[in-house]
C-alpha positions in Angstrom: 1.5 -2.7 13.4 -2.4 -3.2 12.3 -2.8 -6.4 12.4 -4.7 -8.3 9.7 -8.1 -8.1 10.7 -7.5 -4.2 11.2 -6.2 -3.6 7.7 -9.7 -5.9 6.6 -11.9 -3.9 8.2 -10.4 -0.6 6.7 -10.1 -1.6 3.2 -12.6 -4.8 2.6 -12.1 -8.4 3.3 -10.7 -9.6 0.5 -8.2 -6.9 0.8 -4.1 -9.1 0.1 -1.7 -8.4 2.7 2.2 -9.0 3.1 4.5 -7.9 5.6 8.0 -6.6 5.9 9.6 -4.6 8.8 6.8 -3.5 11.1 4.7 -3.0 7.7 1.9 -4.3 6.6 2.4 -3.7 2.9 -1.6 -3.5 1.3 -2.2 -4.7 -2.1 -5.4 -3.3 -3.5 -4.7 -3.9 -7.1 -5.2 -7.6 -7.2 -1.5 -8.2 -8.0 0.2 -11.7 -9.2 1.9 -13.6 -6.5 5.0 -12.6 -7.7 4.6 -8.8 -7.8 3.4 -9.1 -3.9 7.1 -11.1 -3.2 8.9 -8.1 -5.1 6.9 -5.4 -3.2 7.4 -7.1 0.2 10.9 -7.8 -0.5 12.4 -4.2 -2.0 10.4 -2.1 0.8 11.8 0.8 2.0 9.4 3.0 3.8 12.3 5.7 3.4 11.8 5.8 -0.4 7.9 4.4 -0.1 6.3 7.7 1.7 6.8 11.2 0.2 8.9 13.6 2.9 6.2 16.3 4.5 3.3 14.4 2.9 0.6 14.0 6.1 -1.3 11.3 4.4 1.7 9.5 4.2 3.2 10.5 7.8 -0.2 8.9 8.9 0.6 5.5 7.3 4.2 5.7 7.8 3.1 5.9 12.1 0.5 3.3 11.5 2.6 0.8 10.0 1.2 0.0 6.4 1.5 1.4 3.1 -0.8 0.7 0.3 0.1 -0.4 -3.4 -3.3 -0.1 -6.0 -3.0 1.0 -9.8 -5.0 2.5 -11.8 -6.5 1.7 -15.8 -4.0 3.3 -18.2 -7.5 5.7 -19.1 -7.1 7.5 -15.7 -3.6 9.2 -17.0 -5.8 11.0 -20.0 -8.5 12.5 -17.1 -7.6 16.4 -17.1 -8.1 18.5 -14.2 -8.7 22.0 -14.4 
């Protein structure tokens, strides 16, 4: 598992952390209190990471997973 000074260093030091399992679950989207408790709470790495997805095989062996959201704008960018 990174520890909390590891997962600081990757993604900033004001960068929320919770835990469940040998996750640390990363919360770059400034969430309230409560949505940390649920995210920590109904974890499932099983559902979490997409199957053949190395990005996600890569966090799944690392131990964390990361949460962020984006404005409601980025769902009208197109790509070509």
């Amino acid at each position: 598992m990174m520890t909390d000074d590891e997962v600081r260093a990757r993604f900033g030091p004001d960068t929320r952390t919770s835990h469940q399992g040998r996750f640390v679950l990363v919360h770059l989207d400034n969430p309230s209190e409560e949505t940390v408790r649920r995210r920590t709470v109904t974890f499932d790495p099983d559902l979490y990471f997409e199957p053949g997805c190395p990005l996600c095989e890569l966090q799944r062996i690392q131990g964390f997973a990361v949460f962020d959201t984006y404005p409601d704008e980025a769902e009208d960018i197109l790509v070509d």
